[in-house]
Each structure stands twice: as structure tokens, then as C-alpha cells.
ZAVO-491462 format. One line per 8 residues: number of its first residue (from 1); their letters; for each residue z, y, x of N, C-alpha, C, O. Coordinates in nm, 3 decimals. Each point is the difference from the previous one (the first is absolute). Last residue first. Example, Ala and Ser with C-alpha at 12.3 -4.5 7.8 and 13.67 -1.06 7.14 Angstrom:
BEGIN
2) SA) 0.708/-0.225/1.285/0.006/0.119/0.082/0.073/0.109/-0.077/0.017/0.111/0.051  -0.024/-0.683/-0.022/0.000/0.119/-0.089/0.000/0.120/0.090/0.066/-0.002/0.104;
! end
This chain:
BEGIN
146) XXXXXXXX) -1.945/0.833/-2.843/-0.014/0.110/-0.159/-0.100/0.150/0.032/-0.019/0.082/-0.090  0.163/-0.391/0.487/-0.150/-0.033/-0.115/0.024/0.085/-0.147/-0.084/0.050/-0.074  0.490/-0.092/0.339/-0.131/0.128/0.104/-0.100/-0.029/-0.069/-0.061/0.100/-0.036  0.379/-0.415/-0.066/0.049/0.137/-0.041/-0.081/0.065/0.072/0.068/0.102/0.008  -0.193/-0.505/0.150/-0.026/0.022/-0.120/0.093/0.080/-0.112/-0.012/-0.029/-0.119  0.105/-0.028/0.585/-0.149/0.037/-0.009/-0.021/-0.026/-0.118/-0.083/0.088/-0.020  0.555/-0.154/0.029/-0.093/0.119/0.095/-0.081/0.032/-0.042/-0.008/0.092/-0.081  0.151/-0.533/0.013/0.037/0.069/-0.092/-0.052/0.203/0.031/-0.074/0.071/-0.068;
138) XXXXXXXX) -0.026/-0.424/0.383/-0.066/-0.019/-0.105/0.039/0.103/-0.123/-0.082/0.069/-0.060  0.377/-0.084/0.442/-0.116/0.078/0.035/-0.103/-0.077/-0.091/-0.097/0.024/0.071  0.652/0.026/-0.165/-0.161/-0.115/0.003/-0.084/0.069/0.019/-0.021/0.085/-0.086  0.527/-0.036/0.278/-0.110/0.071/-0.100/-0.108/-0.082/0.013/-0.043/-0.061/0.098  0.442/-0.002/0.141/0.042/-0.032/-0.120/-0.108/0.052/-0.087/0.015/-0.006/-0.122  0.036/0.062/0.568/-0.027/-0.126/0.004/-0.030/-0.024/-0.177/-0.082/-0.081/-0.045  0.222/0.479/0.207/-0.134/0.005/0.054/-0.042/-0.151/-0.059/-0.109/-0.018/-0.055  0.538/0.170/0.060/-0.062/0.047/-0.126/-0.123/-0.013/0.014/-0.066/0.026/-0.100;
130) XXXXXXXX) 0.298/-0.189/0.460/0.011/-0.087/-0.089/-0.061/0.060/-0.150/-0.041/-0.075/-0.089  0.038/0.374/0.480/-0.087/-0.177/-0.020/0.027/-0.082/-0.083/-0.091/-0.074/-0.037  0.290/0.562/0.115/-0.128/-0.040/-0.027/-0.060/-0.121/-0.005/-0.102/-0.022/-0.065  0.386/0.136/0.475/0.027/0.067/-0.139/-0.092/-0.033/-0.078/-0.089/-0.057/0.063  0.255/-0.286/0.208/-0.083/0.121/0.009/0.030/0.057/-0.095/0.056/-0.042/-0.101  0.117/-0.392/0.141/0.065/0.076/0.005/-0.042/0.168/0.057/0.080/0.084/0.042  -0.331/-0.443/-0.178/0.039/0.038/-0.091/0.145/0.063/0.066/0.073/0.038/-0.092  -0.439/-0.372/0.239/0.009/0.151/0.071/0.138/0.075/-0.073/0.075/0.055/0.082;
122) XXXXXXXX) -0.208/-0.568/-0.152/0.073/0.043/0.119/0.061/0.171/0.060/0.091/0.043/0.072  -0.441/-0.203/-0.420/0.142/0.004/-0.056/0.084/0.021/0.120/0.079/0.094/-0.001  -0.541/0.084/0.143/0.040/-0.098/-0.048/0.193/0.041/-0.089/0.076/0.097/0.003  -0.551/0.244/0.218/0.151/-0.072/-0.039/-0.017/-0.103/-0.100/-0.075/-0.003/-0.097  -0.331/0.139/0.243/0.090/0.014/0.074/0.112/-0.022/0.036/0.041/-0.048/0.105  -0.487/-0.222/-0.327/0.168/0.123/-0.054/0.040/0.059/0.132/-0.012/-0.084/0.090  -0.402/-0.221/-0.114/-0.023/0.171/-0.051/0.085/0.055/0.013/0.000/0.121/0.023  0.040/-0.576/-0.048/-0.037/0.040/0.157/-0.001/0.131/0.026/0.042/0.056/0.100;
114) XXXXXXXX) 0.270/-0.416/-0.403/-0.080/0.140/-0.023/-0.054/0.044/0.174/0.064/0.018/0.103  0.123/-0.529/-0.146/0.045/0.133/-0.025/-0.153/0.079/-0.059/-0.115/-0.043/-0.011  0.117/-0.433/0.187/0.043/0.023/-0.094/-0.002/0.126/-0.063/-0.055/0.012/-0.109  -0.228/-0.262/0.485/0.106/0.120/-0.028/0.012/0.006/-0.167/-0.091/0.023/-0.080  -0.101/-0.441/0.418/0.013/0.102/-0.075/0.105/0.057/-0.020/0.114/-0.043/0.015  -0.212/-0.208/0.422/0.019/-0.015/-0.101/-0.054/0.132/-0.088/-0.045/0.102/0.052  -0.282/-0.341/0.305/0.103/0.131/0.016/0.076/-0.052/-0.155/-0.067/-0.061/-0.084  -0.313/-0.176/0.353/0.069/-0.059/-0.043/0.134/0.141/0.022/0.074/0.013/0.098;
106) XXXXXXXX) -0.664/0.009/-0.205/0.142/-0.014/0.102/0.124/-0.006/-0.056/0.021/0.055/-0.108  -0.426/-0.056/-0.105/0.029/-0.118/0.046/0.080/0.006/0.073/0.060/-0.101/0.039  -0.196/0.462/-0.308/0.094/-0.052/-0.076/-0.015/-0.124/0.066/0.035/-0.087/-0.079  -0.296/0.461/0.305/0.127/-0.026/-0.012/0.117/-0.109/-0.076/0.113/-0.020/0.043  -0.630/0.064/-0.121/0.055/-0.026/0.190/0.180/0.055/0.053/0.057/-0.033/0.105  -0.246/0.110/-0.590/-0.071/-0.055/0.072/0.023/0.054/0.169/0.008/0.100/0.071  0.280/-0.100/-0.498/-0.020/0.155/0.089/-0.072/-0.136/0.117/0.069/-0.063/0.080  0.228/0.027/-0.618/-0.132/-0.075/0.153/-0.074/0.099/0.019/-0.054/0.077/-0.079;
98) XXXXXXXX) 0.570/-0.037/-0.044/-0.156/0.067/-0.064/-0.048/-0.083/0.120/0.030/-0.017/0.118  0.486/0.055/-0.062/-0.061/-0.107/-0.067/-0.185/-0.006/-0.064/-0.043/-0.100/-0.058  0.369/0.425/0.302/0.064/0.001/-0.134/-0.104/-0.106/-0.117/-0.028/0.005/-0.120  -0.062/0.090/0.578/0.092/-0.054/0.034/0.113/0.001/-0.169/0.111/-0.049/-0.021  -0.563/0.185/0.112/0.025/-0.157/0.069/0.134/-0.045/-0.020/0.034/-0.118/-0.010  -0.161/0.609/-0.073/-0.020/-0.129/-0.099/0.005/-0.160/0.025/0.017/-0.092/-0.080  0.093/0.408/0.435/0.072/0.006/-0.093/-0.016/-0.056/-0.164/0.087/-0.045/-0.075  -0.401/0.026/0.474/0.139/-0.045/0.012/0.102/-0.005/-0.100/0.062/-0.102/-0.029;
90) XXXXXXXX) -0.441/0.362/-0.001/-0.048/-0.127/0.018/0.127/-0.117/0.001/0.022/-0.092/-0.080  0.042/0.589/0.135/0.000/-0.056/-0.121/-0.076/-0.118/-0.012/0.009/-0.031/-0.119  0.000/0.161/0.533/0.141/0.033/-0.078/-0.018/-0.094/-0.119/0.024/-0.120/-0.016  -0.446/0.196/0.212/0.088/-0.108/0.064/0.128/-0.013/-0.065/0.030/-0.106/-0.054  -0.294/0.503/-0.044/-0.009/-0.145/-0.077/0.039/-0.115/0.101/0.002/-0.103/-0.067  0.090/0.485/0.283/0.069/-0.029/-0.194/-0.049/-0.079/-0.083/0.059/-0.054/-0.093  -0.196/0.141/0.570/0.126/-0.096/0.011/0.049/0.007/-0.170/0.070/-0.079/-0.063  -0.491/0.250/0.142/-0.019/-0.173/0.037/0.173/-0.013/-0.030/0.045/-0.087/-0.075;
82) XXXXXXXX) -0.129/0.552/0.074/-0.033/-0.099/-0.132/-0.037/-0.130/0.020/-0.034/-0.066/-0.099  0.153/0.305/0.437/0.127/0.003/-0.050/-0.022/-0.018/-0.067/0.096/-0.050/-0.059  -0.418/0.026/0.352/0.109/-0.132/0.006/0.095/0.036/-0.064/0.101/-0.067/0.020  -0.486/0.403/-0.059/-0.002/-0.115/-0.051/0.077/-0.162/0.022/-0.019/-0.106/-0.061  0.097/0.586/0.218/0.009/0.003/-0.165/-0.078/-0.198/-0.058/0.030/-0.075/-0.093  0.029/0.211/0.575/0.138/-0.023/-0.048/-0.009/0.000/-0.158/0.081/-0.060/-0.071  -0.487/0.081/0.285/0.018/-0.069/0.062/0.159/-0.049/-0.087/0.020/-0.106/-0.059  -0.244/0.553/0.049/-0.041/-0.099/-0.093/0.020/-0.181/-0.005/-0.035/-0.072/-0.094;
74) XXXXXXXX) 0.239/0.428/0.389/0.032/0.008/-0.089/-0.070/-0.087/-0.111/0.066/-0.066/-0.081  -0.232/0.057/0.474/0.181/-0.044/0.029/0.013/-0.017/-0.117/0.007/-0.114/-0.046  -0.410/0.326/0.107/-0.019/-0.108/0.024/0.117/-0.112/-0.057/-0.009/-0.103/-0.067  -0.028/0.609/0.130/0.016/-0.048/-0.087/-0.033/-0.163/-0.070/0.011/-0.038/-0.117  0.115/0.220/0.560/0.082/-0.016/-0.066/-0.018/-0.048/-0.177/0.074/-0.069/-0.070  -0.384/0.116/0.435/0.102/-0.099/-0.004/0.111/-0.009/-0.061/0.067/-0.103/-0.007  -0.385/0.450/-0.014/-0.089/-0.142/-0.064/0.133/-0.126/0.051/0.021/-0.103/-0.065  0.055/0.552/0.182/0.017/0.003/-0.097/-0.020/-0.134/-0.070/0.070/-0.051/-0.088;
66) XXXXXXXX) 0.135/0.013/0.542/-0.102/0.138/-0.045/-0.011/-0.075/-0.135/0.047/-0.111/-0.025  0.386/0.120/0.368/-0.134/-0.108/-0.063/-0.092/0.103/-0.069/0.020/0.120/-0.018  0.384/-0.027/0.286/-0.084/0.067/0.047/-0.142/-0.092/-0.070/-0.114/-0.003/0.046  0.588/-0.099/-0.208/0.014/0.171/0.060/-0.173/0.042/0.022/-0.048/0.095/-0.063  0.323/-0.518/-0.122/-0.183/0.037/-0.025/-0.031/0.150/0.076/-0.105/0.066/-0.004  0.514/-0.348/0.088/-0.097/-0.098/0.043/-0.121/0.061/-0.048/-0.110/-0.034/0.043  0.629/0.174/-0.080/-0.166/0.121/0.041/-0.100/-0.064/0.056/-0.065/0.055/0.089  0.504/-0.214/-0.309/-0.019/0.015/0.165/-0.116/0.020/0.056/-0.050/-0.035/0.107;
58) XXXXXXXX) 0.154/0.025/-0.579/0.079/0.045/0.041/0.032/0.018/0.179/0.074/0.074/0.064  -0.428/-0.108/-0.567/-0.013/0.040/0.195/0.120/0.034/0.089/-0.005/0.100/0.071  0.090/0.013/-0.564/-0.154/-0.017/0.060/0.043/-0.047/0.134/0.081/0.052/0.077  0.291/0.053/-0.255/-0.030/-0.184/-0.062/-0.168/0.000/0.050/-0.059/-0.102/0.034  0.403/0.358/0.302/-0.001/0.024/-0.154/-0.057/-0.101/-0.077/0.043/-0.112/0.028  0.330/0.154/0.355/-0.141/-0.061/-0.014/0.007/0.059/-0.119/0.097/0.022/-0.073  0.329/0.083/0.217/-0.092/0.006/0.159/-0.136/-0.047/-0.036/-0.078/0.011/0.094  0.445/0.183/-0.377/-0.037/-0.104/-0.037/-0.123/0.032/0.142/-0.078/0.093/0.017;
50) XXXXXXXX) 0.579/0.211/-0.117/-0.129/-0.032/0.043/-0.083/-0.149/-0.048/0.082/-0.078/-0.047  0.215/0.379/-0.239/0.025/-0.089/0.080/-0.062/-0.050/0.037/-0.054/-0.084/-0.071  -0.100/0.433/-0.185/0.198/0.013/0.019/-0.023/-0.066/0.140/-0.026/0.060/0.104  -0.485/0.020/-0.230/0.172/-0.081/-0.069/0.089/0.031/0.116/-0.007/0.001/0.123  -0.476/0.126/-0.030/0.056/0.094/-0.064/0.162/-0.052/-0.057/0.094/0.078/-0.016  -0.456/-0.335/0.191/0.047/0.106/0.122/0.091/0.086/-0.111/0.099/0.035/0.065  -0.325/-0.434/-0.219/0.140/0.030/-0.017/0.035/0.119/0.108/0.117/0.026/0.024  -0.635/-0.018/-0.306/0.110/-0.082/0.126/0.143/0.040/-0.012/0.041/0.101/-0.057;
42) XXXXXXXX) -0.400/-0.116/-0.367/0.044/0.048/0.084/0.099/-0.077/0.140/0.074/-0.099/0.004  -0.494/-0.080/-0.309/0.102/0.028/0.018/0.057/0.057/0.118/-0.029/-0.031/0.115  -0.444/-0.094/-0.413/0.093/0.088/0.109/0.154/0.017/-0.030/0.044/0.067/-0.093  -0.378/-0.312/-0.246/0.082/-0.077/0.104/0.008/0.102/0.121/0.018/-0.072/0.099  -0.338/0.335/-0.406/0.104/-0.087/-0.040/0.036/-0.089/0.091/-0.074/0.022/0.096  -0.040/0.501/-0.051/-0.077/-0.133/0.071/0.128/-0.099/-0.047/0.117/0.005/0.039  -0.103/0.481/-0.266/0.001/-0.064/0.138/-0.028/-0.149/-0.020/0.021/-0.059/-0.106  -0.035/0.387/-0.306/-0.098/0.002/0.115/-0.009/-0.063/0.130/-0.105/-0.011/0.063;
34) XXXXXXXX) 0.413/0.051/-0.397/-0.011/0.089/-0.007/-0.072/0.033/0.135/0.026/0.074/0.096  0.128/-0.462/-0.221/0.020/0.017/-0.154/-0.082/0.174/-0.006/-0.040/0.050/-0.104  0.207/-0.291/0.535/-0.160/-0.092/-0.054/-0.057/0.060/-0.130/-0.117/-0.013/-0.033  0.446/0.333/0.340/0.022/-0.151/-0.078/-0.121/-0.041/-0.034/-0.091/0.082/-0.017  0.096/0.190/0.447/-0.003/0.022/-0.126/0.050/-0.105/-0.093/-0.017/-0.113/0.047  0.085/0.262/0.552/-0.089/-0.093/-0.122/0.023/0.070/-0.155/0.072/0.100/-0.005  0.122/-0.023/0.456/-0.119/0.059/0.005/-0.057/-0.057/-0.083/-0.122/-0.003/0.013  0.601/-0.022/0.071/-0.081/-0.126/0.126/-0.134/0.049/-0.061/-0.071/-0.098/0.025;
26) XXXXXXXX) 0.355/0.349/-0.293/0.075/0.004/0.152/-0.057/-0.038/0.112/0.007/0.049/0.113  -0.127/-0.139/-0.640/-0.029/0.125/0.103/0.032/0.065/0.164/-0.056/0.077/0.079  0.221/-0.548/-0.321/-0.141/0.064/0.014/-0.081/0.106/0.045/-0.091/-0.001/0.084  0.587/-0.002/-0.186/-0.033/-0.070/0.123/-0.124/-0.019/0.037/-0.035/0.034/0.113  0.117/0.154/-0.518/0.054/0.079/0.138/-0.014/-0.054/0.106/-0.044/0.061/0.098  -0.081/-0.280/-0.479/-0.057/0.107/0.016/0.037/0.094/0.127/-0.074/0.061/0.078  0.200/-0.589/-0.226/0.042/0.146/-0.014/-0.123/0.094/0.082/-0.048/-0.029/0.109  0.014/-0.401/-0.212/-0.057/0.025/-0.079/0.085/0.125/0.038/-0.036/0.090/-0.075;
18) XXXXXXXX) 0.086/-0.427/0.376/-0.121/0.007/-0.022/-0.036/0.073/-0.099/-0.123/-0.001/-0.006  0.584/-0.098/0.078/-0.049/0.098/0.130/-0.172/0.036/0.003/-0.048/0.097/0.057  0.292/-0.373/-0.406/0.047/0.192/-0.001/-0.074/0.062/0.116/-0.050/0.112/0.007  -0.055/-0.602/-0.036/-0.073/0.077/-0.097/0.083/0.134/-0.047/-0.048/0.074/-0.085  0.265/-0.343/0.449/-0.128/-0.001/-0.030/-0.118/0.083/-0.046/-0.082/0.066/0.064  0.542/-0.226/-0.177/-0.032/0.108/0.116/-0.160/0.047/0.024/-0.064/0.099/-0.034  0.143/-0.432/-0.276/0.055/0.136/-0.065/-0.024/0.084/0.109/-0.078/0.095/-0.006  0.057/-0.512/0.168/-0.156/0.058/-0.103/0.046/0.121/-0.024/-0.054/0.095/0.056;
10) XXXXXXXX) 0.443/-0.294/0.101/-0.094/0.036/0.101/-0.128/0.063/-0.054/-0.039/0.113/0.030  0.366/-0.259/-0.325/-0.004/0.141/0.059/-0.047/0.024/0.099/-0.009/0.118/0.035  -0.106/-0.576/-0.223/0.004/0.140/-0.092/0.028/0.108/0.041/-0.085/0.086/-0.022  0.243/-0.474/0.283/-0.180/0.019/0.008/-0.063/0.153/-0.119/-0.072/0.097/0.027  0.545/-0.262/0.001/-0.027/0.128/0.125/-0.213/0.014/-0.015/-0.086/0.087/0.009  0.311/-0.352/-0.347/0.036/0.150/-0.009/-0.006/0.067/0.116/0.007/0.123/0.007  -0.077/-0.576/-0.038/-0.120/0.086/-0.029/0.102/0.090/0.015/0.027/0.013/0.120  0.190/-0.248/0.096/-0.113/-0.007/0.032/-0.109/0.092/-0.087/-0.084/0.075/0.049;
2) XX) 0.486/-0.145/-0.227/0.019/0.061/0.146/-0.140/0.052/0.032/-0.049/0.112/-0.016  0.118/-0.525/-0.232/0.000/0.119/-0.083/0.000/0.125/0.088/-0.111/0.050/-0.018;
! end
């Protein structure tokens, strides 16, 4: 339980330092919402508490690459990160029992649980989760159809 709640305020961190405006303006950029270049994120030169790498390029392996190599890289990383999600989710129907050709012969158990949930009954001493647990997301989406 721990575990997520730091993984959550890490994101949280995260996404204050990537969507404030001040800090944006500070490192020479715009928000995406108001003309600046979407996935730019600002560097940590600017936080409280130093952070010695930023997440582009943290030991300046593209410093002097020219343009065609980089955008090479990049088309390169956009397409093993949609190989690895349908891999993911390949897996993950495999594993909640769905014949998922060339996966459903390997010998992995099944998962019982909610794969989607975040929190489990286990979480419930969060704030919020157990009222979370207790609502029918069917019941939901069909109060929104009226």
C-alpha cells in the first residue's frame, strides 16, 4: 500500500512541476495548451533540492547528434513503447485466462484479481477506497446515458 501512494505523489510531483507555468517560463518554454511544443519538459535546474539528471538525456549521450539522428531515436522509442503495450496487455489477458495466440501455451498461473484496479480491499485504509470499492461502475455509466 505504501508503495503506491509514494508511486502517486511521485507522478503528482511530477505533473506540478510539468504543468506550472512559472517554472515553464523560467526554463524558456510555453505550456503545450498555449502554444509550446507538447512532451517538453521543463529541467529540474530550477527545484529546491538539487536533482543532478534531468529525464531528457540525462548523461548528455545526444549533446552533439544531429537532427536526422535524433529524429531517427525518437521514432525508434515511439515504436518499442507500442510493441511493449501490446506485449503488456498481451500478457495480461493471458493471464486473466483469454486465448491470446502464442501466449496462452506458456505455462504462467492466472490472476484472479482486478488488473485495471488500483486499489484493492487490502487498500482501504486510504482515504477514499473503500467508498471507491463500493460503487458500481456499470451502475455509473448507465446514470450518464439518460
Amino acid at each position: 500500500m505504501a508503495s503506491k501512494v509514494q508511486i502517486l505523489l511521485f507522478i503528482g510531483l511530477l505533473e506540478f512541476w510539468g504543468e506550472s507555468s512559472g517554472i515553464l517560463e523560467n526554463d524558456g518554454l510555453k505550456h503545450y495548451m498555449r502554444g509550446g511544443v507538447p512532451g517538453k519538459y521543463p529541467s529540474f535546474d530550477l527545484m529546491p533540492h538539487p536533482v543532478p539528471f534531468n529525464l531528457y538525456d540525462p548523461f548528455r549521450y545526444n549533446a552533439g547528434a544531429s537532427r536526422e539522428k535524433l529524429d531517427k531515436s525518437l521514432l525508434a522509442e515511439i515504436n518499442n513503447g507500442r510493441a511493449a503495450q501490446l506485449g503488456i496487455m498481451g500478457l495480461l489477458s493471458a493471464a486473466k485466462g483469454l486465448n491470446v495466440p502464442g501466449l496462452s501455451s506458456l505455462p504462467h498461473p492466472t490472476y484472479a484479481g482486478e488488473i485495471m484496479a488500483p486499489f484493492s480491499a487490502s487498500d482501504k485504509a486510504l482515504p477514499y477506497v473503500e467508498s471507491m470499492l463500493n460503487v458500481d461502475p456499470l451502475a455509473v455509466v448507465a446514470g450518464l446515458k439518460r
